[in-house]
C-alpha positions in Angstrom: 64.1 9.8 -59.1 62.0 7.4 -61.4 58.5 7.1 -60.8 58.7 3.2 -59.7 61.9 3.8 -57.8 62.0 3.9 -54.0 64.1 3.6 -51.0 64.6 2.7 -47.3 65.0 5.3 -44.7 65.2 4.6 -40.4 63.9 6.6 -37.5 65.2 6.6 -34.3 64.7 7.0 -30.7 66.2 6.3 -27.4 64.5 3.8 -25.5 64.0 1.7 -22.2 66.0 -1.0 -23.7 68.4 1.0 -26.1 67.3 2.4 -28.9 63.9 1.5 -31.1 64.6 2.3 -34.9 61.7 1.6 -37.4 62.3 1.2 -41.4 59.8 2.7 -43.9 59.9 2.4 -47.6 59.3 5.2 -49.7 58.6 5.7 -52.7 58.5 8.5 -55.5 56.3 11.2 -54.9 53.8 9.9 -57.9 50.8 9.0 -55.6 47.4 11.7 -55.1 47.0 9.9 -51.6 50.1 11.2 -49.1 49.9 7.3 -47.0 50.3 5.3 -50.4 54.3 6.1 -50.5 55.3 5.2 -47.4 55.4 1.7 -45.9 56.6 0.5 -42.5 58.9 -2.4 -43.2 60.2 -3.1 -39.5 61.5 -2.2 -36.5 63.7 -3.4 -33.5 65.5 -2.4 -30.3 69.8 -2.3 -30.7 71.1 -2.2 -27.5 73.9 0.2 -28.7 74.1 3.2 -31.3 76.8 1.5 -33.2 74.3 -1.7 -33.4 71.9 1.0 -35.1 74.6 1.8 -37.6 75.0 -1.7 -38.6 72.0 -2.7 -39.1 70.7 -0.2 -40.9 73.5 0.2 -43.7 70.5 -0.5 -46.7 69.2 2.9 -45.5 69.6 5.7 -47.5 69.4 8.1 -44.7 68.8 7.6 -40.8 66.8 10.3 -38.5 67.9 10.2 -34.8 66.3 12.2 -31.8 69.3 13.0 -30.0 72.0 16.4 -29.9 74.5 15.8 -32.9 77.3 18.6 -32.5 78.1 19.8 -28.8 79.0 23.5 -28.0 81.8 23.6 -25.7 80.4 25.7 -23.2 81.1 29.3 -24.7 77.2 29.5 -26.2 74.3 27.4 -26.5 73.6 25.6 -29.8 71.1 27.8 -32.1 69.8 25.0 -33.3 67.8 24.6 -29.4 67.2 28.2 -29.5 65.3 28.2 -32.6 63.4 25.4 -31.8 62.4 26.5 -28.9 60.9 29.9 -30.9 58.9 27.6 -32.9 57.1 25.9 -30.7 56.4 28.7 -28.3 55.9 28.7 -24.6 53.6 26.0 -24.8 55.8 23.1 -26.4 59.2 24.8 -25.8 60.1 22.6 -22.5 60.6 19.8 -24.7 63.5 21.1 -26.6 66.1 20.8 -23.1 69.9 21.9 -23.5 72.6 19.3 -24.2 75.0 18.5 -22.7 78.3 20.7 -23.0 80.9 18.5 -24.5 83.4 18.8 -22.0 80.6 16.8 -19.7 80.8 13.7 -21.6 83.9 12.5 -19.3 81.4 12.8 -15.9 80.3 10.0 -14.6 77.7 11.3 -12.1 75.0 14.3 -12.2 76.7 16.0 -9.6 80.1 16.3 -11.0 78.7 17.0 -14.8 76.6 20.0 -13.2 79.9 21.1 -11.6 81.7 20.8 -15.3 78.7 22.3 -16.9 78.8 25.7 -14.2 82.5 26.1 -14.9 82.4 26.4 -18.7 78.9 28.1 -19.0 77.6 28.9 -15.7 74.6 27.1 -15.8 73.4 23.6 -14.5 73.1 20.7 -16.8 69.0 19.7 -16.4 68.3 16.1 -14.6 66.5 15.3 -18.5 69.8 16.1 -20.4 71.7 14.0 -18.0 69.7 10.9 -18.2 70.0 10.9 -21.8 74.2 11.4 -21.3 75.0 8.0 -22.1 73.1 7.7 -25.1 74.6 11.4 -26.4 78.1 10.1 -25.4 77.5 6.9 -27.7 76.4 8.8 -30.7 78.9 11.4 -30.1 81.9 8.6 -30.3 80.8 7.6 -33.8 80.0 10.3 -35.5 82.3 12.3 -37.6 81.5 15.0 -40.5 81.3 11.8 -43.3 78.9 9.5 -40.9 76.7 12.7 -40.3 75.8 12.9 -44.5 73.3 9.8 -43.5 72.7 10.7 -39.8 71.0 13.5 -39.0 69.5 14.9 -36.2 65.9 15.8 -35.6 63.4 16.2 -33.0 60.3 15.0 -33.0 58.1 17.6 -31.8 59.3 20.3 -34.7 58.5 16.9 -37.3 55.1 17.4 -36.1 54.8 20.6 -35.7 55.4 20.8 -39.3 53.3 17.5 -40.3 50.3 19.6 -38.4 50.1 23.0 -40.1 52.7 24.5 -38.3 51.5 24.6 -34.8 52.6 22.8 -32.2 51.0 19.8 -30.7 48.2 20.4 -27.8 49.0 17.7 -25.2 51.9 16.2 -23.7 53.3 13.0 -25.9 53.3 11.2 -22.3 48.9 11.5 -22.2 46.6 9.7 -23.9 45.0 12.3 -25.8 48.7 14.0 -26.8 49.5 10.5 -28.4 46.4 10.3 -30.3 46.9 13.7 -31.8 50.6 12.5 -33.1 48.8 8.3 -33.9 46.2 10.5 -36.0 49.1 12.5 -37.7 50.8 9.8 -38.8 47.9 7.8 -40.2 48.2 10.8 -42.9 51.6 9.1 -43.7 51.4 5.2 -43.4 49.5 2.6 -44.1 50.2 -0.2 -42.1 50.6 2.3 -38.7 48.4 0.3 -36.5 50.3 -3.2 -36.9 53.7 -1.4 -36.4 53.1 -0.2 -33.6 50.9 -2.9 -31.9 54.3 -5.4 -32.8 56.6 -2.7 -31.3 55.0 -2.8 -28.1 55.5 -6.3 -27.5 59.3 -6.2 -26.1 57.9 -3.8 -23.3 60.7 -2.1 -23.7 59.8 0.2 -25.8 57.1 3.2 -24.7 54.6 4.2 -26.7 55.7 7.3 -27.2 59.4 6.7 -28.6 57.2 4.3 -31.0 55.8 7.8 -32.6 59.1 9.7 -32.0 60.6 7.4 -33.8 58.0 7.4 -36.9 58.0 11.2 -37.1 61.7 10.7 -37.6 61.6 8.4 -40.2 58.9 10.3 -42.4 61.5 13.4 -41.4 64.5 11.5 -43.1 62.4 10.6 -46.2 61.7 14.2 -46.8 65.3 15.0 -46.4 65.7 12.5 -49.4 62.7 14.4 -51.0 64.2 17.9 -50.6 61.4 19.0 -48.5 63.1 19.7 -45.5 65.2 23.2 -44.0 67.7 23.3 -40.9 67.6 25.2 -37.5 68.8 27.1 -38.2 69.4 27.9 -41.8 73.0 28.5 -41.8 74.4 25.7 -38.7 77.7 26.2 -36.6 80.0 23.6 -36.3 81.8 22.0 -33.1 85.2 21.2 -32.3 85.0 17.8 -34.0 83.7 20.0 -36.9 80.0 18.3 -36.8 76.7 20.4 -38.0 74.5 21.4 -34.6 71.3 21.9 -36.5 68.0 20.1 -36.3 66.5 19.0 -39.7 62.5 19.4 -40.1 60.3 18.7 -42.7 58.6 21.9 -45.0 
């Protein structure tokens, strides 16, 4: 990568309304100051995963919080497991199991717990299920190809890694566990504080799937950078031969 060059790379998150996706700009790693090669371009609300895809085709890469690669019910995905090790007891409730894919055809919680004790004997959680729909439209898009620019991440391992390693103090839902992420992420872009005050304005959009959705765009531009590993290092594959692995920054 030449020094001048740069490129465009999306995060995403689901949302009240859909899905809010913000575009940064990044540019070579040339600058002494970490904020002065990243710049938030835009960001909107797609009321479909497809609309994502579409409208973000001049990205080189797009991060998405949400399970890519379903286990059929034999064995959990590592992928959750590791994560869970990283951020300890503390932080570990927000990595929750997905969704087994032979749940995807429920339509209710009731019958998809049924589905989900037949094939693993465990419940699916109440969290997992209200995120269903939004697994069921990624999971109807993507194939092995599409996955080469859409990767999974989650959030809190992005800024676990963005702060030292260890895992954030407070819940992203409080006050004080957003200003530990907004103070993060100042560390990384310049214009933070317009982007998010505009991104608020639909009211459809929580404050923090704003942040999620930042820490997963600075996580796809260091996937671009080569500064990223998988959970885990060496990721299964599903029946539709996708990656199960989560992709955090180093």
């Amino acid at each position: 990568m030449s020094p001048k060059q740069s490129f465009l790379v999306a995060g995403v998150d689901g949302c009240k309304g859909g899905w809010f996706v913000v575009i940064a700009s990044v540019k070579a790693p040339n600058c002494p100051e970490a904020n002065c090669n990243f710049e938030l371009k835009s960001s909107f609300v797609a009321k479909a995963f497809a609309e994502v895809l579409s409208k973000t085709t001049d990205c080189k890469l797009v991060c998405v919080d949400i399970p890519i690669g379903l286990s059929d019910g034999d064995k959990p995905r590592e992928c959750d497991i590791a994560a869970r090790q990283i951020l300890g007891s503390h932080r570990a409730s927000s990595i929750f199991p997905p969704p087994i894919r032979p749940c995807l055809s429920a339509k209710d919680y009731k019958t998809t717990c049924k589905i989900c004790y037949e094939y693993s004997g465990k419940k699916l959680t109440r969290q997992s299920f209200a995120i269903m729909d939004k697994i069921r439209q990624v999971d109807d898009l993507m194939t092995p190809q599409l996955q080469q620019r859409v990767r999974e991440i989650h959030p809190e391992i992005s800024f676990w890694a963005l702060n030292d390693k260890k895992p954030i103090r407070h819940n992203k839902r409080k006050l004080a566990g957003r200003n530990e992420r907004m103070k993060l992420l100042t560390r990384i872009f310049l214009n933070l504080e317009e982007i998010v005050a505009e991104a608020r304005k639909p009211k459809i959009v929580a404050p923090d799937d704003i942040l999620d959705a930042l820490a997963a765009a600075w996580t796809a531009s260091q996937i671009i950078l080569q500064k990223t590993q998988t959970l885990p290092e060496n990721p299964q594959f599903d029946s539709k031969d996708l990656r199960m692995e989560i992709v955090y920054p180093v």
